[in-house]
C-alpha positions in Angstrom: 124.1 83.2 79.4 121.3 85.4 77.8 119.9 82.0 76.0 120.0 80.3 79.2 118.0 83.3 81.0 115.7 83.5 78.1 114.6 79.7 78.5 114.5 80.0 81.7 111.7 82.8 81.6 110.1 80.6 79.1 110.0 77.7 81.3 108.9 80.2 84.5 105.7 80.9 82.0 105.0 77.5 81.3 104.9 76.2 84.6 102.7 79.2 85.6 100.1 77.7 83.0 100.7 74.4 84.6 100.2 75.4 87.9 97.0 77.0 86.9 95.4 74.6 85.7 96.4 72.5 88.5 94.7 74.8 91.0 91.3 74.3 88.3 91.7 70.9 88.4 91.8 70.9 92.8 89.1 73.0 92.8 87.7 70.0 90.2 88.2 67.0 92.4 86.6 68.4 95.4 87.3 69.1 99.0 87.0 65.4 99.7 90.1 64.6 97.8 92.5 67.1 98.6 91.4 67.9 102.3 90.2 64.2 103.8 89.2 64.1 106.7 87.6 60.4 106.1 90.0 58.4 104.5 87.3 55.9 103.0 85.3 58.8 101.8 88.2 60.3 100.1 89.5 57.2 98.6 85.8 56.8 97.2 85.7 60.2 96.0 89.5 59.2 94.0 88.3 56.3 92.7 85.3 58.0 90.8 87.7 60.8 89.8 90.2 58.7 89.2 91.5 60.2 85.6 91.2 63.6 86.7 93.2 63.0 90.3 95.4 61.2 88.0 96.0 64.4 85.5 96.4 66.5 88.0 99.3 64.6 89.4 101.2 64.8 86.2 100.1 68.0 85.4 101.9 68.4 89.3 105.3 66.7 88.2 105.6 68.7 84.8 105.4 71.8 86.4 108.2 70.7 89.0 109.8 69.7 85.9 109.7 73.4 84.0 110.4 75.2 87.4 114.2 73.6 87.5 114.7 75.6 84.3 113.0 78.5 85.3 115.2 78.9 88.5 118.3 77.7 86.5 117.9 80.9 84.2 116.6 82.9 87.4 120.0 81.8 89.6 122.5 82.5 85.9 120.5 86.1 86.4 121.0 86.8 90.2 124.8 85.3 90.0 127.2 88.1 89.3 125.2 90.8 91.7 124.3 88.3 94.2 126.4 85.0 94.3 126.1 83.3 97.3 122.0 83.8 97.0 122.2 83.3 94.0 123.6 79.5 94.5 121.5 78.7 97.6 118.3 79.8 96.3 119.3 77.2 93.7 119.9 74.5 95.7 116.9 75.3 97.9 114.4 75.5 95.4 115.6 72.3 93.6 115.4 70.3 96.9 112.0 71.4 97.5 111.2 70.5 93.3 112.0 67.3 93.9 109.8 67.1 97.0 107.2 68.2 94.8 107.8 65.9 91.9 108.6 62.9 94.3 104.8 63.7 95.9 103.2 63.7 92.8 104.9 60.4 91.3 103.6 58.6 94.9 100.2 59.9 94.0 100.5 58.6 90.6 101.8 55.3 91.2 100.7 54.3 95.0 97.3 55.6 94.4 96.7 53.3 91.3 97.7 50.7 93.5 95.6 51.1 96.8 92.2 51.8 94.8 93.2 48.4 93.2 94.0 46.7 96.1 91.1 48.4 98.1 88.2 46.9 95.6 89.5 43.5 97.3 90.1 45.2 101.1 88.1 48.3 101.9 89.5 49.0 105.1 92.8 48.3 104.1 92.6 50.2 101.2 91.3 53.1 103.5 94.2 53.1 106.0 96.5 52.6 103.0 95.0 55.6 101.4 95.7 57.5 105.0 99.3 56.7 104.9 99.6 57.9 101.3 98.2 61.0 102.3 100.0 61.9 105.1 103.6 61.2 103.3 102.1 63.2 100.6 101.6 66.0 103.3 105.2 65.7 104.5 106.6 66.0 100.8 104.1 68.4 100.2 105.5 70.7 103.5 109.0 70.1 102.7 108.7 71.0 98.8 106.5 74.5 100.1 109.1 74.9 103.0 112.6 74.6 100.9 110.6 76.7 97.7 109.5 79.1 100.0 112.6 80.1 101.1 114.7 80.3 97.8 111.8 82.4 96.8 112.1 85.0 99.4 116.3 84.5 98.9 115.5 85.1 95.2 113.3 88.5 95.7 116.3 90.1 98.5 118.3 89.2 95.8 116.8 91.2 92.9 115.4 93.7 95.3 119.5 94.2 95.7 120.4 93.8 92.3 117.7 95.6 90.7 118.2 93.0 87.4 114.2 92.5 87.4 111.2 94.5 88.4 111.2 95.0 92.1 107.4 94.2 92.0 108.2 90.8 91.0 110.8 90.7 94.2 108.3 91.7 96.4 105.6 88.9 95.3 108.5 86.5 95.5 108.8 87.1 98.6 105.3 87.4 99.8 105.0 84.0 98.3 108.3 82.4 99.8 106.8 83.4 103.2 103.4 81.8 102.5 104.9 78.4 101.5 106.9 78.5 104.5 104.2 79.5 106.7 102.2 76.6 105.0 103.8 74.1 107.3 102.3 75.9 110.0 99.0 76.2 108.4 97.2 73.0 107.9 94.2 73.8 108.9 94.5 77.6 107.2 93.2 76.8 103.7 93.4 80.7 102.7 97.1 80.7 103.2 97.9 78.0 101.1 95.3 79.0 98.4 97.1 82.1 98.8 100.8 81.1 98.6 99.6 79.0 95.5 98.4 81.9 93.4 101.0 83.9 94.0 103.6 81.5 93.1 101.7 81.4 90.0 101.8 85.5 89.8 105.6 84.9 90.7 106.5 82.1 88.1 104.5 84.3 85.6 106.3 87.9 86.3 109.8 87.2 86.7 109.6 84.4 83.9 108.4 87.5 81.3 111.1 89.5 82.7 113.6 87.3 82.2 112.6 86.8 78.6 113.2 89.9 77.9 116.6 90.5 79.7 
């Protein structure tokens, strides 16, 4: 059990780092990328980035990847004092990892696609590029929405427990109520930017605490 908690702080560190240099890499691409409101301009703007929207796709699904093990070891940590949260904020979170990594395969593989097909059909490619987008921000909700709130299930549950630092609950939490709100907040690019480095304070706080028992 302690093994299993001790790489699944590791993982909660790694996946810190990644999502870090995710949020470098948006900041990277531009606002025309990641917040289109011209689908030809943004698929122009992907094209010339390509690589780099490319990187941070994968950079996206790897960190999905390392969060399963972080909230594995997190959920092995929460189950004696807290069972039944202890098993949803499991199964929540994973859903909403999968959203995540499902978005960022899409993004991947459909986006090669369209910017090929698009040099042949520019206004195709543009409405195809819309579509991609707006799947992406459904995956995208649902990931924030089902994270969110095994987040907030995960800082009750330590906040109850008292088996990590109740500072770590609280930013959790804080966190889990930002990605929720984030459905609501499309047009609120603060509270996104917000929920994102916090999850990033989150990942990176109860993943050291969990290496250490």
């Amino acid at each position: 059990m302690d093994r299993v908690q001790r790489n699944g702080g590791t993982a909660g560190l790694v996946s810190a780092a990644l999502l870090a240099l995710l949020f470098v890499l948006i900041l990277s691409l531009g606002q025309d990328i990641m917040t289109p409101g011209d689908p030809a301009k943004s698929l122009a703007a992907a094209t010339q980035k390509w690589s780099m929207f490319n990187l941070a796709s994968f950079i996206g699904l790897l960190a999905a990847g390392f969060s399963v093990l972080f909230v594995v070891g997190l959920a092995t940590k929460l189950r004696d004092g807290a069972p039944t949260r202890a098993r949803a904020l499991l199964y929540l979170v994973l859903i909403g990892l999968g959203s995540y990594a499902l978005e960022s395969v899409m993004r991947m593989l459909g986006g090669r696609q369209i910017i090929d097909f698009a040099a042949k059909d520019p206004a195709g490619g543009a409405v195809a590029w819309a579509t991609l987008g707006a799947v992406g921000a459904g995956l995208e909700g649902l990931g924030s929405a089902f994270a969110g709130v095994g987040s907030i299930l995960a800082g009750w549950a330590i906040l109850n427990t008292k088996v990590l630092p109740a500072g770590a609950a609280y930013v959790g939490i804080v966190s889990g109520v930002l990605g929720v709100l984030g459905l609501f907040a499309a047009g609120m690019p603060l509270v996104m930017m917000g929920g994102f480095l916090l999850t990033i304070v989150w990942l990176a706080w109860a993943g050291s605490a969990l290496r250490a028992g």
